[in-house]
N, C-alpha and C positions, 0 to 999 in steps of 0.2 A: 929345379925349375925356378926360374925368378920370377918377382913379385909381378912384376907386370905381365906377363903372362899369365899368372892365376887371377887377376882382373879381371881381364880378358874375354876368361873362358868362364868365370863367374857370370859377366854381362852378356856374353853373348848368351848363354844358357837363360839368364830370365828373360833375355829376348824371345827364343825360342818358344817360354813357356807362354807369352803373352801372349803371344802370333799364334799360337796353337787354341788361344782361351781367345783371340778376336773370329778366330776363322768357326769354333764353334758355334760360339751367339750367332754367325749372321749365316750359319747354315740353319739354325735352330730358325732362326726369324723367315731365312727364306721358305721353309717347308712349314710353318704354319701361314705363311699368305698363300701360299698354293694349297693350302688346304679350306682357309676362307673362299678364296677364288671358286673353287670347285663347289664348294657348297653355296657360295651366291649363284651359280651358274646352275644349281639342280634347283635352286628353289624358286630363282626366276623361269626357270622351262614347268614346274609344276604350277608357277601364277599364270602363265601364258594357255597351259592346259586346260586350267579351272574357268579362265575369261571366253577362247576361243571354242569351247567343248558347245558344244547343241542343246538348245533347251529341249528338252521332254516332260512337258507338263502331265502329270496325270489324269486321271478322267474323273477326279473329283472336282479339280481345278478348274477343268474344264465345264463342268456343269456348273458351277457357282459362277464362272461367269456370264455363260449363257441365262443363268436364271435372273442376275442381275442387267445384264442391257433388255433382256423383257421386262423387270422393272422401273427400270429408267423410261423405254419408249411406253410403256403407258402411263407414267407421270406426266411425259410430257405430253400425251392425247390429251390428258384429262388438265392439265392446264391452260392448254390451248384451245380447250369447248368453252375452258370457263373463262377465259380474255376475249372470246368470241361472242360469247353472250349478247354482252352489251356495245356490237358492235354497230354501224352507224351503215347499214347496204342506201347505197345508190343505185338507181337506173341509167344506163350509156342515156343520154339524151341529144338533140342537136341545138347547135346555138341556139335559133326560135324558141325551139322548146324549152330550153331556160329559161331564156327570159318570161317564156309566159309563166313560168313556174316561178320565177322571182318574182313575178309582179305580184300573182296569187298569194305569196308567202308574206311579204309586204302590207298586203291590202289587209290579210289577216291579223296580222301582227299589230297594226296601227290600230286597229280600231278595238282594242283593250283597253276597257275604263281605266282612268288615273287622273292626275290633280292638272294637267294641260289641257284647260277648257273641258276636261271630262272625260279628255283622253291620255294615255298611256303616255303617248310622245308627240315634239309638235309637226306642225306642217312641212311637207318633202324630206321626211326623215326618212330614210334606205339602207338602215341598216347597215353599213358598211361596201354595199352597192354602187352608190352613188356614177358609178363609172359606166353602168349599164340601164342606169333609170332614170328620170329629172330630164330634163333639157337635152340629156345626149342621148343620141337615136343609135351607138354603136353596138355591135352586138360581138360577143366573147368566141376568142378564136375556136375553132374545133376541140382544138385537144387540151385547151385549160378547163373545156366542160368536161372531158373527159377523164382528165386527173385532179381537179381538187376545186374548182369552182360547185360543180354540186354538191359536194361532202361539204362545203365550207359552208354554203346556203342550210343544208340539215345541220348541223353544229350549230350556226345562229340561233333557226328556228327553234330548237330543241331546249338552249340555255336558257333563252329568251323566255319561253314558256313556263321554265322550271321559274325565273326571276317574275314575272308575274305571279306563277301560284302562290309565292312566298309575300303577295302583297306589297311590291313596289308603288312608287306611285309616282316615277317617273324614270324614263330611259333616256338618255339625252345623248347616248355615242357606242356605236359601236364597230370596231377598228378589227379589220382582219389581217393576218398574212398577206402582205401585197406579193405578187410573183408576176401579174400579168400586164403590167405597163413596162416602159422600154428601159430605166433604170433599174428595175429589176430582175429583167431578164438578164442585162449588162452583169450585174452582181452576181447572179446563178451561174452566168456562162464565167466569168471570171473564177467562179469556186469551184466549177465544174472541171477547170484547166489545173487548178490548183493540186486538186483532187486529184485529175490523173498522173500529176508528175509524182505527188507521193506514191501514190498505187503501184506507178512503175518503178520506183526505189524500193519499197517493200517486195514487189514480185521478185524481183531479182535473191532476197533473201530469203526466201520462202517459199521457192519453188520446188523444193526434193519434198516439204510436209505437203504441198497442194498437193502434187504429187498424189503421194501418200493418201490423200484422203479423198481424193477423185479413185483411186484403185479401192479401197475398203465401201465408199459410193459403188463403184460396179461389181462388186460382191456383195451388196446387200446387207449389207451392215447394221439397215434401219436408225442410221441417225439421221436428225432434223435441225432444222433452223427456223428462228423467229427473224422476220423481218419487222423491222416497227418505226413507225412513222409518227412525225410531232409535227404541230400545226397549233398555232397563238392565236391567240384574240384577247381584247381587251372592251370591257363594258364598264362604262358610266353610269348614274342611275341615281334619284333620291331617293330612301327610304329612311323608314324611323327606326329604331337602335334595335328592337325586335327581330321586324322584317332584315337587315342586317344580319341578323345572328341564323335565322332562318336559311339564308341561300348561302351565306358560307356552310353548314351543315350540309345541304342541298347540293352544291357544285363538289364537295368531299366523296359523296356518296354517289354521285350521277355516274350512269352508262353512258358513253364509253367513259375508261380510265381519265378523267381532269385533273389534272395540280394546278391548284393554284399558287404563281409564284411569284407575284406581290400585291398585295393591297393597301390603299392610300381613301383617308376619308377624314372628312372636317364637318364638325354644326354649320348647319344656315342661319344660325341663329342664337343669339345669346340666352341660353337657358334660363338664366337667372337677371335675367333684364326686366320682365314684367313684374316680379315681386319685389324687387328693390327700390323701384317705379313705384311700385306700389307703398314701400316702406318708409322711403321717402315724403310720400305727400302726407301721410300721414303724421312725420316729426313735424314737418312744414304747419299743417294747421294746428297742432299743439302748440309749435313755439307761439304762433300768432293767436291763440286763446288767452296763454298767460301772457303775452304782454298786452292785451285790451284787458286784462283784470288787472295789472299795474297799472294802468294810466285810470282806470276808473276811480281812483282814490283810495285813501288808508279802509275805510273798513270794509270795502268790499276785500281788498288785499287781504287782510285778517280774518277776514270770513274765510277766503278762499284757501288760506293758509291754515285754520284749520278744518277746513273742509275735507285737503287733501292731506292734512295729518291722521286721519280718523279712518280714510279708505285705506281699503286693504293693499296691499301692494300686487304691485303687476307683474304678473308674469312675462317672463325672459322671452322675448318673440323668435321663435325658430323658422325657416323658410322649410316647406315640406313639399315636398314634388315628388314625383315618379315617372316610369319608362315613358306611358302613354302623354306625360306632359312635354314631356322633350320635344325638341326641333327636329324635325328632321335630319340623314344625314346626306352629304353628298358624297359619296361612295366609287371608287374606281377599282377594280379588280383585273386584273392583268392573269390568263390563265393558258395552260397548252393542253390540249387535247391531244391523246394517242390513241392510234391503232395497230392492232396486231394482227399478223398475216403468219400463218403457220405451214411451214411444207416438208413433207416427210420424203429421202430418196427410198426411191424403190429397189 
């Protein structure tokens, strides 16, 4: 056999053997991905079993949570007695009848002693009124006596009273929520359009939960809603640093719910004006004592020199004041009244 034939058959042989050692690996490789495969494929059908399977709550589960939305709805009974407390009832009245009810409330209200001639506040002051009293003979459409004109008249009255007990001594403005002239219905109806185009964007995203909770609504579910309602005013007013500290405690703690959320106040008066006044006149006639005893000549000068060598020394003059001395303040409180309306479906 010649050499190049044993070559040959040399190469071709490790060829063989190679080809035999490639074709192994990629048999080996192919039968474990088919063996992954298969087992991704049992253990994705056992997650799909686990996700898609039926809940079966048991009847333990089941009682802890009926015992809890029985606790929950009488938390919220009894939250709801106690926001309701100190709520603020109106009677339906008709326009006439407001007004004569404003007027009575007015005529009350003004005539509380205070530092304005001996009253409270000055002449054709209306409380925030003004649009239904004074000079103008109009009387308030139906339905703003029936949604917030009366409750707004009770809320004045009410604070008003509270800032009196706490010994004001003068009221000088008091500024309600305007809603019922024609710029502000304009702004209402404008936020009112506003309102509903977002409404109707959210509907759109939120209608399979309303859904949802219109049907657990007519199965009795027993859940509630607070509806709650805000309404501003702003009072003006003198008082002394006291009477101040008074009615912010007071409007803190008042029926219904009040925040106040800002207050702005300045002296009428410079504190420390009459004492200085006073300190003053006093340097003033000293200076002008010792100089009529220099110009009277040497020995009264030396007299008086050691006159006042010989006294004792003077005491450091302190200015000493307190609360009741102070000026009054001029006082502005800006505050929102809320009310809560509670309703349980059935």
């Amino acid at each position: 056999m010649k050499k190049q034939q044993v070559t040959l058959i040399v190469l071709g042989s490790i060829f063989l053997v190679l080809t035999a050692g490639v074709g192994w690996f990629l048999w080996q490789a192919i039968d474990e991905r088919t063996g992954k495969e298969e087992d991704l494929a049992r253990k994705t059908a056992e997650l799909d079993r686990i996700y898609n399977r039926p809940v079966f709550p048991n009847a333990t589960n089941i009682a802890v949570v009926k015992q809890n939305e029985v606790i929950v709805s009488n938390w919220m009974r009894r939250a709801a007695a106690r926001l309701q407390q100190g709520a603020i009832r109106v009677d339906l009245q008709t326009p006439s009848g407001f007004k004569q009810k404003l007027q009575d409330t007015v005529r009350e209200l003004s005539s509380q002693p205070g530092s304005v001639a001996g009253k409270i506040c000055g002449p054709n002051f209306f409380f925030g009124f003004d649009r239904y009293l004074g000079e103008s003979s109009s009387l308030p459409a139906n339905t703003n006596v029936a949604t917030r004109l009366a409750y707004q008249l009770a809320v004045i009255d009410k604070i008003c009273k509270e800032l009196y007990a706490d010994g004001i001594l003068e009221i000088r403005s008091v500024t309600r929520e305007l809603f019922d002239d024609a710029e502000a219905k304009q702004r209402e109806l404008e936020a009112q359009q506003q309102e509903e185009e977002s409404r109707n964007r959210r509907r759109r995203n939120r209608r399979n939960k309303k859904q949802a909770q219109e049907n657990a609504a007519q199965q009795g579910d027993g859940t509630a809603n607070f509806q709650i309602a805000k309404q501003s005013f702003s009072f003006e007013f003198v008082a002394r640093p006291d009477a101040f500290t008074k009615v912010l405690n007071s409007l803190a703690a008042m029926e219904p719910f009040t925040a106040i959320t800002k207050v702005e106040y300045r002296a009428t008066a410079d504190s420390l004006g009459p004492y200085t006044q006073r300190l003053k006149s006093s340097d003033d006639a000293l200076k002008l004592q010792q100089q009529q005893e220099e110009d009277s000549g040497d020995a009264l000068a030396e007299a008086a020199e050691k006159k006042k060598a010989a006294a004792p020394a003077q005491p450091k003059r302190i200015i000493v004041t307190s609360p009741d001395l102070e000026p009054p303040l001029l006082v502005k409180i800006e505050a929102d009244v809320y009310s809560f309306d509670y309703k349980e479906t059935e």
